[in-house]
C-alpha positions in Angstrom: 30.6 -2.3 37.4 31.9 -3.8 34.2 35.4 -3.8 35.8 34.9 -5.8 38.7 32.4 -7.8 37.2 33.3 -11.3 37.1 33.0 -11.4 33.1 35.3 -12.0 31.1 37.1 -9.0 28.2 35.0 -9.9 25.6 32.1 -10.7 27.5 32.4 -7.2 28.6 33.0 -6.0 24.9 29.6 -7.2 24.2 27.8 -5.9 27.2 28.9 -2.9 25.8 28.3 -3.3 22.0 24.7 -4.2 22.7 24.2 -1.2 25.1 25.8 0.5 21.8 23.8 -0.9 19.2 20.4 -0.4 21.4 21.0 3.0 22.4 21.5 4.3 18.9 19.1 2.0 17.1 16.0 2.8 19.1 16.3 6.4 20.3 17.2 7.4 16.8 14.1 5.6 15.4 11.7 6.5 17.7 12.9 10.2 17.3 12.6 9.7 13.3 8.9 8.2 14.1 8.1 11.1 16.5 8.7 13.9 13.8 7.2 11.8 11.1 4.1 11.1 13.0 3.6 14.6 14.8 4.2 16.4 11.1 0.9 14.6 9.8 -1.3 15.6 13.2 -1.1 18.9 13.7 -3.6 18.7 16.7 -1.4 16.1 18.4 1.4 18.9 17.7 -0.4 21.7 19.3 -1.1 19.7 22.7 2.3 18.3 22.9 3.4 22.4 22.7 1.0 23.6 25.3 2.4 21.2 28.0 6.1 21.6 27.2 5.3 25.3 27.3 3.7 25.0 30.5 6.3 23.3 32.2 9.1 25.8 30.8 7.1 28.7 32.0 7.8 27.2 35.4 11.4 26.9 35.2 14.3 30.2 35.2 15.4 30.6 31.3 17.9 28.7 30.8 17.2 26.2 33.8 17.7 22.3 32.7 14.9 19.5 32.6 14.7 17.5 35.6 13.1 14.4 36.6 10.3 16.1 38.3 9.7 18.0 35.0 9.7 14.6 32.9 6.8 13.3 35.5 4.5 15.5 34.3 5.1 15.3 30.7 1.7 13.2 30.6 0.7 13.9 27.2 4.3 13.9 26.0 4.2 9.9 27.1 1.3 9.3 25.2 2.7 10.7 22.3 5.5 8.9 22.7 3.9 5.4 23.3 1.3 6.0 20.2 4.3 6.3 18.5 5.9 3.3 19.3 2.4 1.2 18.5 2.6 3.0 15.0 6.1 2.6 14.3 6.7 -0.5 14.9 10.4 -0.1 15.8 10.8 -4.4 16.8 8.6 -5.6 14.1 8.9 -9.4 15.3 11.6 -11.2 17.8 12.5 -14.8 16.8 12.2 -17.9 19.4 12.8 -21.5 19.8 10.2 -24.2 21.8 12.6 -25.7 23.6 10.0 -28.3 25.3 6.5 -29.1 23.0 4.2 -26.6 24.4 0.1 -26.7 24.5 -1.5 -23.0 24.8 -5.4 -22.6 23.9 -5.4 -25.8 21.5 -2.2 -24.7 19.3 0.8 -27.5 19.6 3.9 -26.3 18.9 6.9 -29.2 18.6 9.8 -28.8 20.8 12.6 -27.2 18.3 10.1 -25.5 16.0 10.7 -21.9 15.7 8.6 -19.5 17.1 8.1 -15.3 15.2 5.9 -13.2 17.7 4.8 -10.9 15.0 4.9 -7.8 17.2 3.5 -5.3 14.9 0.6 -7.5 13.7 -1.2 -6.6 17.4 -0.5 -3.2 17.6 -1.9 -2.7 14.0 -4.8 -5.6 15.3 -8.8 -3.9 14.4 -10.1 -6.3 17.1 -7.6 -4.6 19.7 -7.6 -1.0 18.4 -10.3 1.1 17.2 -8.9 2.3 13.5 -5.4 1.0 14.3 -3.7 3.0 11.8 -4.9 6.3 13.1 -2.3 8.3 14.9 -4.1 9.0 18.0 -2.4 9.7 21.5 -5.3 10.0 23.2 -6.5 6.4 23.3 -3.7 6.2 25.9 -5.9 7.7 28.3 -7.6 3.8 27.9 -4.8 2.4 30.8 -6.5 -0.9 29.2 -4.0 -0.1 25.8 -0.9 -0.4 27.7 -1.8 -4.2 28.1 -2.2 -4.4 24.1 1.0 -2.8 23.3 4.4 -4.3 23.6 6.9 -1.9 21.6 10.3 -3.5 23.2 9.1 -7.0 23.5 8.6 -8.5 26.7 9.7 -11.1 29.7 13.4 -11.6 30.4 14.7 -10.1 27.4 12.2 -6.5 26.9 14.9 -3.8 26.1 16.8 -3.0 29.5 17.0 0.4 27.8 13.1 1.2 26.9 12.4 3.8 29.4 15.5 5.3 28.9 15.0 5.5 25.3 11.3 7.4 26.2 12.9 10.1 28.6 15.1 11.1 25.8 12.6 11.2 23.6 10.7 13.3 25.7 13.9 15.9 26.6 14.6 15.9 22.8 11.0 16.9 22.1 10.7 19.5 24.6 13.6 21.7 23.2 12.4 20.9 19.8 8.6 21.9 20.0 9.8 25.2 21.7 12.5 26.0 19.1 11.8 25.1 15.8 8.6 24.9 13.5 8.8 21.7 11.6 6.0 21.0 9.0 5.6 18.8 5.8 9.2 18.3 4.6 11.7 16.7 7.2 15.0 14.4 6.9 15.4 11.2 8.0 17.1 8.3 7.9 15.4 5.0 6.4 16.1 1.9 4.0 19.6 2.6 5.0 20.0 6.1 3.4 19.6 9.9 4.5 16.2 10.8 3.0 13.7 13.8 3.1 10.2 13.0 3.5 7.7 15.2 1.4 4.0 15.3 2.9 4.0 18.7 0.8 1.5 18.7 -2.8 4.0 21.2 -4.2 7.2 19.3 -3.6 5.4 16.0 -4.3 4.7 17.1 -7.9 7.9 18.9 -8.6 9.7 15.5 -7.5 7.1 12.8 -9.8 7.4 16.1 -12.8 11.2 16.0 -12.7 12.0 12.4 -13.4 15.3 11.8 -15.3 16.4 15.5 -14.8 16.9 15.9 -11.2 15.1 12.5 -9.2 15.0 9.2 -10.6 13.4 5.8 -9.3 15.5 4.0 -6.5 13.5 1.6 -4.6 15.2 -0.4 -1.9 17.3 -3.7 -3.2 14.8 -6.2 -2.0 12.1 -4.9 -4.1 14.4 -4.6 -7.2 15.8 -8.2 -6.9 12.5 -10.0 -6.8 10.8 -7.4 -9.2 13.9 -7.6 -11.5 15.6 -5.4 -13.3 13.4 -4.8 -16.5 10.7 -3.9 -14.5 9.4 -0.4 -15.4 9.1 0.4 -11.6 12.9 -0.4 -11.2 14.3 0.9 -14.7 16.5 4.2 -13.5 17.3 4.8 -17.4 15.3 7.7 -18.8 15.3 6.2 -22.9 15.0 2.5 -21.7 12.1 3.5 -19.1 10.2 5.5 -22.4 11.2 2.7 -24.9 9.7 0.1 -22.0 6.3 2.2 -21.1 5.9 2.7 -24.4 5.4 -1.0 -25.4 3.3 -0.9 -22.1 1.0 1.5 -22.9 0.8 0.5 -26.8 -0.1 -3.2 -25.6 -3.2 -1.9 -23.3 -4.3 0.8 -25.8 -4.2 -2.1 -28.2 -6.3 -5.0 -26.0 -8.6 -2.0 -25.2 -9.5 -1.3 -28.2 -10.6 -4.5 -29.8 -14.5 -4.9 -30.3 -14.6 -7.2 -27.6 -13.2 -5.8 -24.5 -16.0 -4.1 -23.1 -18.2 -7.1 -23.6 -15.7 -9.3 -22.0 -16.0 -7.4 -18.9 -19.3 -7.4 -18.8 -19.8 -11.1 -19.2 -17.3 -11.7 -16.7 -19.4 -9.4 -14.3 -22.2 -11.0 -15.3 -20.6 -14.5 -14.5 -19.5 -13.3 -11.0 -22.9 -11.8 -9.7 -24.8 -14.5 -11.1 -21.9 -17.2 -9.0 -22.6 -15.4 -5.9 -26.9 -16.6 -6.1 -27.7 -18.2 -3.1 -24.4 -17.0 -1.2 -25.6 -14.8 2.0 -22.0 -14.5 3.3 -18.6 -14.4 1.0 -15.2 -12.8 1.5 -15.1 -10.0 -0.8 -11.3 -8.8 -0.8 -10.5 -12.4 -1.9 -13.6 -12.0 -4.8 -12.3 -9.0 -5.7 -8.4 -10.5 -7.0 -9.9 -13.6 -8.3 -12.2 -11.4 -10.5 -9.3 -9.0 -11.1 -7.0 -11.7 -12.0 -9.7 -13.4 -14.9 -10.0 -9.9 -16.4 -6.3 -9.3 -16.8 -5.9 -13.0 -18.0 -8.5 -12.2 -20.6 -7.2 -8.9 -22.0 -3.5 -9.3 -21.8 -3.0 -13.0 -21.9 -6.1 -14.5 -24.1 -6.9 -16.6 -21.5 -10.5 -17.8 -20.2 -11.0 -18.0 -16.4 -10.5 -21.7 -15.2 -8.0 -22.7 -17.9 -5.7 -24.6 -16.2 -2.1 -22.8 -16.7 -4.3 -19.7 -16.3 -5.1 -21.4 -12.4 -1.0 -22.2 -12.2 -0.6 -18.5 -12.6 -3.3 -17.3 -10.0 -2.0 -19.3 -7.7 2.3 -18.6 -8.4 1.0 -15.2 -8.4 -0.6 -15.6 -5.2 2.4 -17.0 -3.8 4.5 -13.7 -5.3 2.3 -11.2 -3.9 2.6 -12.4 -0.3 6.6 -11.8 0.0 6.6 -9.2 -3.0 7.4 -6.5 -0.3 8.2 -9.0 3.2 11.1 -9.2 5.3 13.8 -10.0 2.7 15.1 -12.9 4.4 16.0 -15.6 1.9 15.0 -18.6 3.7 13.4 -21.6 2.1 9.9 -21.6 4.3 10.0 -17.7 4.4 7.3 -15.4 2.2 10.5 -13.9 0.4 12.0 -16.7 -0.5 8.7 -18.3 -1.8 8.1 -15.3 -3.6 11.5 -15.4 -5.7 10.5 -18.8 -6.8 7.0 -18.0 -7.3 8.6 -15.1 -10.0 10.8 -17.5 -11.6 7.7 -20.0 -12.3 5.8 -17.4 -13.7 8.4 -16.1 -15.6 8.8 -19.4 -17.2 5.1 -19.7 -18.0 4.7 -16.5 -19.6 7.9 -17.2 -22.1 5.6 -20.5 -22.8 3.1 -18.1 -23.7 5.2 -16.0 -25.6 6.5 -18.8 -27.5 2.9 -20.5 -28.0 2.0 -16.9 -29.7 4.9 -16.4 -32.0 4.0 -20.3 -33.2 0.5 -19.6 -33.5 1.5 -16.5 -35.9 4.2 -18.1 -38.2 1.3 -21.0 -38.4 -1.1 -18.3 -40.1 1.5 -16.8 -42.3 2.6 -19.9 -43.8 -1.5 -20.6 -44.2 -2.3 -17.2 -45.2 -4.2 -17.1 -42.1 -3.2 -13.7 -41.1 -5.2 -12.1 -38.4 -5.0 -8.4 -36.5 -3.9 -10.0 -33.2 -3.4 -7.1 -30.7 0.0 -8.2 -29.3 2.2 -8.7 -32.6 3.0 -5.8 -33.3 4.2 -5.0 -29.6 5.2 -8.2 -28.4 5.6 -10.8 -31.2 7.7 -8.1 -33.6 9.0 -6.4 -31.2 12.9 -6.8 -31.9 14.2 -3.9 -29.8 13.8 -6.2 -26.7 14.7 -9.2 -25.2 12.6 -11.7 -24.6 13.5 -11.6 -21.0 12.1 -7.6 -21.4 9.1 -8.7 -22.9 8.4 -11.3 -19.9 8.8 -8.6 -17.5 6.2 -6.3 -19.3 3.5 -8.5 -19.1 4.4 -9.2 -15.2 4.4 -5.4 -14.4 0.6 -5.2 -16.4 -0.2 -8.8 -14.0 1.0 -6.7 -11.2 -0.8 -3.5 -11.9 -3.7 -4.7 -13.5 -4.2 -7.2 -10.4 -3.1 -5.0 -7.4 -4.9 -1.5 -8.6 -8.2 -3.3 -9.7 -8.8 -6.2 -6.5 -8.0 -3.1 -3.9 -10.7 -0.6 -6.1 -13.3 -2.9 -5.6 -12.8 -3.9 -2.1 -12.5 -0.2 -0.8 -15.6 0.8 -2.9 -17.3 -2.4 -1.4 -15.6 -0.9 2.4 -16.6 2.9 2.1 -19.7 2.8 0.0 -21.0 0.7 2.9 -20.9 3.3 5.1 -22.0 5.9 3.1 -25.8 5.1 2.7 -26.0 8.6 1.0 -23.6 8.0 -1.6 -25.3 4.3 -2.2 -28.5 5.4 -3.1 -26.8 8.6 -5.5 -25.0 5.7 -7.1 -27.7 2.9 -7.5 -29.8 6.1 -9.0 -27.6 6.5 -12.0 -27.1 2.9 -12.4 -30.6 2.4 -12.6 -31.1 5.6 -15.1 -28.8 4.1 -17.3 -30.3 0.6 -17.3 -33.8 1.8 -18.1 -32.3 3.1 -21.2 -31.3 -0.1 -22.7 -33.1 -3.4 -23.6 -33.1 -6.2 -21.5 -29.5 -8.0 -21.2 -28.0 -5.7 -23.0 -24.0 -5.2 -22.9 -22.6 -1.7 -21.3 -21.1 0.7 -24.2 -18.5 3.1 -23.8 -21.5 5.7 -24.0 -22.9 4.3 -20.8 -19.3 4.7 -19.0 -19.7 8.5 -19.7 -22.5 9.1 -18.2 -21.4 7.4 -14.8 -20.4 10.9 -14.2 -21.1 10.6 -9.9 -19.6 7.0 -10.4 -16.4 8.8 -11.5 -16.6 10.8 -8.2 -17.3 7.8 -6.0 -14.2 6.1 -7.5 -11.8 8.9 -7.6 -12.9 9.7 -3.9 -11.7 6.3 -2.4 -8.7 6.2 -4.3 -8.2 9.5 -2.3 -9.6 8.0 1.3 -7.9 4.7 0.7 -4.4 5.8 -1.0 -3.7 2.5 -2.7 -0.5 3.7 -3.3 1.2 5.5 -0.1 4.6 6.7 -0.9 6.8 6.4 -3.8 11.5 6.1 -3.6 13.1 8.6 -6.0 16.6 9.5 -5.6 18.2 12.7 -6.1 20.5 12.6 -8.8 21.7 16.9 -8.4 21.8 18.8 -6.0 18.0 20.4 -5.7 16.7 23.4 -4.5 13.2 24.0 -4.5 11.0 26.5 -1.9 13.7 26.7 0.3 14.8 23.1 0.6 18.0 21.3 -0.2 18.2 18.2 -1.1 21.5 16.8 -1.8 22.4 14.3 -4.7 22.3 10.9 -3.7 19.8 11.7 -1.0 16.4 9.3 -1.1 13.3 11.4 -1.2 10.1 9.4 -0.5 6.8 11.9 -1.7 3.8 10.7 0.7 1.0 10.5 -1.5 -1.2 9.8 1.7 -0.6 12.5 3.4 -1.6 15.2 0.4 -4.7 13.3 0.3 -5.5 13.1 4.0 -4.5 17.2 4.3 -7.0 19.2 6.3 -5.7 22.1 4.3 -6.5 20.7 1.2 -9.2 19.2 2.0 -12.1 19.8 4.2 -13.0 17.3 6.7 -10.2 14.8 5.2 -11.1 12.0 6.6 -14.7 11.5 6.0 -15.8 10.2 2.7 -17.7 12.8 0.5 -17.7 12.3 -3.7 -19.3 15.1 -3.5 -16.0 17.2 -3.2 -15.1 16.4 -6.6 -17.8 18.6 -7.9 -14.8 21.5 -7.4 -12.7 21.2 -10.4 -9.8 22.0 -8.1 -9.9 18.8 -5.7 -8.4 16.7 -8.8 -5.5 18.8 -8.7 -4.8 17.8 -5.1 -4.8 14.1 -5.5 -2.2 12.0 -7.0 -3.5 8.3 -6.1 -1.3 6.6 -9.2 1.9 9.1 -8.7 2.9 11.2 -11.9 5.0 12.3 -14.3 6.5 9.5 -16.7 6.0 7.0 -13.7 2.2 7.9 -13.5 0.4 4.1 -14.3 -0.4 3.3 -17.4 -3.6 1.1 -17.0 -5.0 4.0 -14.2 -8.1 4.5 -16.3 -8.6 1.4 -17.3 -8.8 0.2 -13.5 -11.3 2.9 -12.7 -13.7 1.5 -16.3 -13.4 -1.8 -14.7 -14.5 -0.7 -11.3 -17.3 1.5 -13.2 -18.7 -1.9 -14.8 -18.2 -3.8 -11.5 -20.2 -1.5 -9.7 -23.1 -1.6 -12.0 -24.0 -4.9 -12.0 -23.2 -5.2 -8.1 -25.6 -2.3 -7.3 -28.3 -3.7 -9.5 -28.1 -7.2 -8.4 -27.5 -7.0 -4.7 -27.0 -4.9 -1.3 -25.0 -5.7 1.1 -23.7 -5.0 4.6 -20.1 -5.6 6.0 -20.3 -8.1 9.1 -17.0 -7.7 10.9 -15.3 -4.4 12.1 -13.1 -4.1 9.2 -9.9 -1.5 8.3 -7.8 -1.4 5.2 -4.6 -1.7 6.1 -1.0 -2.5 4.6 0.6 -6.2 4.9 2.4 -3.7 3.3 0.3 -3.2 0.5 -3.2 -2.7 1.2 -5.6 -5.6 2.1 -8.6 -6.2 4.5 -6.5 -8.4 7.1 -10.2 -10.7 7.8 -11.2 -10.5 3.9 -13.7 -7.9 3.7 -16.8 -10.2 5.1 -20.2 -9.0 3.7 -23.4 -10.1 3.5 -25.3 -10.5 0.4 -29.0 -10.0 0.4 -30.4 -9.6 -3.8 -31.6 -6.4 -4.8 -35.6 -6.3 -5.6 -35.9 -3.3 -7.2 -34.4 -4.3 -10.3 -35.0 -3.6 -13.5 -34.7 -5.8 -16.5 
């Protein structure tokens, strides 16, 4: 065809380049996706067996597939589709109004681009019931076809879609009926060969062995807008210990003054007693405005409302959005913004810095002296730069922020639908407020005995895996339980998948505290990785949360009034912010 079309040579090059370049790039991903996928749903697995099975007890041995055969490979299409919807393979497709256009009251300008965020509806709550669930069988719905556009759509979908799918589905038959594949599998992603470990064992081994055999390689995006001083991105065993170090001295330091649990209890205080009168807010966006004042306090000095305390919320803001976006570095794209955003806030912490070290030199030459928390860490601190001691207080922003904002809105998201676990909770809240006078602060006595609080806590950050996967590189070649991993491989340990295990965990899915009364279930969860990675301010996120939900169950009940899903933009969020209502708590006491 190509030769007597009436094309000319390198027209015909390209024809065949694309037909190259599509081929490869989406049968190859959608086979990655199918393993990935079908290792974590082992019913999905079993059903996809018995069909393929089924049809090869129909055939001679050794008789090839055939189109008739690929007709009835029902379930093996659903699989495949589900797949696609999760996967994501065309993420967006870009596009140009070439006239001005009117559709259900939006304008768009002739010449303004156009990005059909593909992903975005198959990931879509209102469209999907629990849209990150792998589930195949919501194919039998013939309404979800409509709602799902994997390869696009119009004059340009793929030419090569369903071509892709039938080799998907040959490829599948011959593997379901001749290998066992399980928790540990290779692929190719972020450009390298990697192995993917859903396994506990292999999970910890990788996190315990950091420096020795794995070290930290996150993709180069990530490492050019986090920098390369950040403690997530530092590959160097000493440096990494001399940086967490500093890190962990500066929030053992803050949290011990004699005023840091009061601090967050006035600031809890000052947030339930703001939301009077309210019956409807946005909680997720509560939640990182009352996360971001509490870091601000304790690491920065800083009251909420100051201004360059409200230049920082809203940089940071900015930064968070294209922290982990399409790396495209455009001026109006989230990356791009992002970069800036970081180079603003680096500027106004070294401000900080430099108001600090003044400040001190102004009491030593007055005598003035006082214990100030971050001198000994940050002001005479002289084994680091100052552009190292920037980037430690952006990685505590970072983690103090992200960790503490998601707690609270997934407490806020499971709790209300676990009317059970409410009332256990607002029981010992209430027991420990009948113990103290009226208005007075929470003590670190109190946070012991917030024993079930403890479990409520550690059970979402199990349920809603705040922190899905970790990049480690091998740096040796590694043998562990029969794998090899060869050095310079990627390895990506799935924390999600441990903690969503049915056979580590009985009925994974479903949201029971009361699982952590087995000593054994905390050694089956890593929510904030391990190892010399594991984060430093874990345990002050959960005390946070502990106070939080105090004064929250005390004050107020609430109900959420949207269907609502946690899901990852890539991190995690609430993609409608987590509406509740408020209605105020009457049973009170003092």
């Amino acid at each position: 065809m190509l030769l007597k079309g009436k094309l000319s040579d390198v027209e015909k090059v390209s024809i065949v380049l694309d037909l190259l370049f599509a081929g490869f790039e989406t049968t190859s991903g959608l086979l990655s996706l199918l393993v990935y996928f079908l290792a974590k749903s082992s019913q999905a697995l079993q059903n996809l067996k018995d069909e393929h099975r089924a049809l090869r007890r129909k055939k001679k041995e050794g008789e090839p597939l055939n189109w008739e055969d690929y007709k009835q490979m029902e379930f093996t299409m659903m699989v495949i589709n589900e797949t696609l919807r999760c996967g994501n393979l065309v993420k967006f497709v870009l596009r140009e109004a070439i006239k001005d256009v009117d559709f259900k009251g939006y304008h768009i300008s002739a010449g303004w681009k156009i990005l059909p965020i593909i992903s975005s509806m198959h990931l879509d709550p209102s469209l999907h019931e629990n849209p990150s669930e792998f589930n195949p069988w919501r194919w039998t719905d013939p309404a979800t076809s409509k709602k799902v556009t994997p390869f696009g759509g119009g004059l340009r979908m793929c030419p090569g879609s369903e071509l892709a799918k039938l080799e998907a589905a040959f490829f599948l038959h011959h593997l379901v009926l001749n290998y066992r594949y399980g928790k540990v599998f290779k692929s190719y992603i972020f450009g390298s060969p990697t192995i993917i470990s859903c396994d506990l064992e292999l999970n910890k081994f990788v996190l315990q062995k950091e420096g020795k055999l794995f070290q930290s390689s996150y993709p180069k995006p990530i490492r050019d807008i986090l920098g390369k001083h950040s403690l997530m991105i530092v590959s160097d065993v000493e440096r990494h210990k001399k940086l967490r170090r500093i890190e962990v001295g500066l929030i053992n330091k803050f949290s011990s003054t004699s005023n840091f649990l009061g601090d967050i209890d006035k600031l809890c205080i000052s947030l339930m007693e703001s939301w009077r009168g309210n019956q409807l807010i946005l909680f997720s966006k509560q939640a990182k405005q009352f996360s971001f004042n509490l870091i601000l306090m304790n690491l920065l000095d800083m009251q909420p409302g100051e201004p360059l305390g409200l230049q920082l919320l809203e940089d940071f803001l900015t930064f968070m959005k294209g922290f982990v976006s399409i790396p495209i570095n455009l001026p109006w794209t989230p990356y791009a913004k992002a970069v800036k955003a970081r180079t603003r806030i680096s500027s106004t912490l070294k401000q900080i810095l430099n108001e600090w070290k003044n400040r001190k030199d102004m009491q030593v030459q007055n005598g003035q002296q006082k214990g100030d928390p971050f001198d000994e860490i940050l002001v005479k601190e002289d084994l680091i730069s100052d552009v190292e001691k920037v980037s430690i207080l952006l990685d505590l922003l970072l983690a103090g922020y992200e960790t503490t904002s998601g707690l609270l809105s997934l407490l806020v998201y499971f709790l209300a639908q676990s009317p059970q676990a409410l009332q256990t909770l607002k029981d010992e809240h209430l027991a420990i407020r009948k113990k103290k006078k009226k208005g007075e602060p929470l003590n670190w006595e109190d946070y012991k005995q917030m024993e079930f609080t403890t479990m409520v806590i550690n059970e979402t950050l199990r349920c809603g895996n705040l922190v899905k996967f970790v990049h480690r590189e091998a740096i040796k070649d590694v043998k562990f339980k029969g794998y090899h991993i060869p050095a310079g491989w990627k390895v990506l340990p799935i924390l999600s998948a441990v903690h969503l295990e049915p056979s580590l965990h009985e009925n994974p899915s479903e949201f029971n505290p009361w699982r952590w009364t087995d000593p054994a279930t905390s050694h089956k969860v890593v929510p904030f990785g391990g190892g010399s990675r594991l984060c430093p301010g874990s345990e002050l996120g959960k005390l946070e949360a502990s106070f939080f939900l105090h004064y929250l169950l005390l004050n107020y009940r609430w109900t959420m009034k949207e269907e609502e899903y946690p899901m990852l933009y890539p991190y995690m969020d609430f993609p409608k912010g987590l509406l509740i209502a408020l209605e105020t708590e009457t049973k009170n006491v003092n």
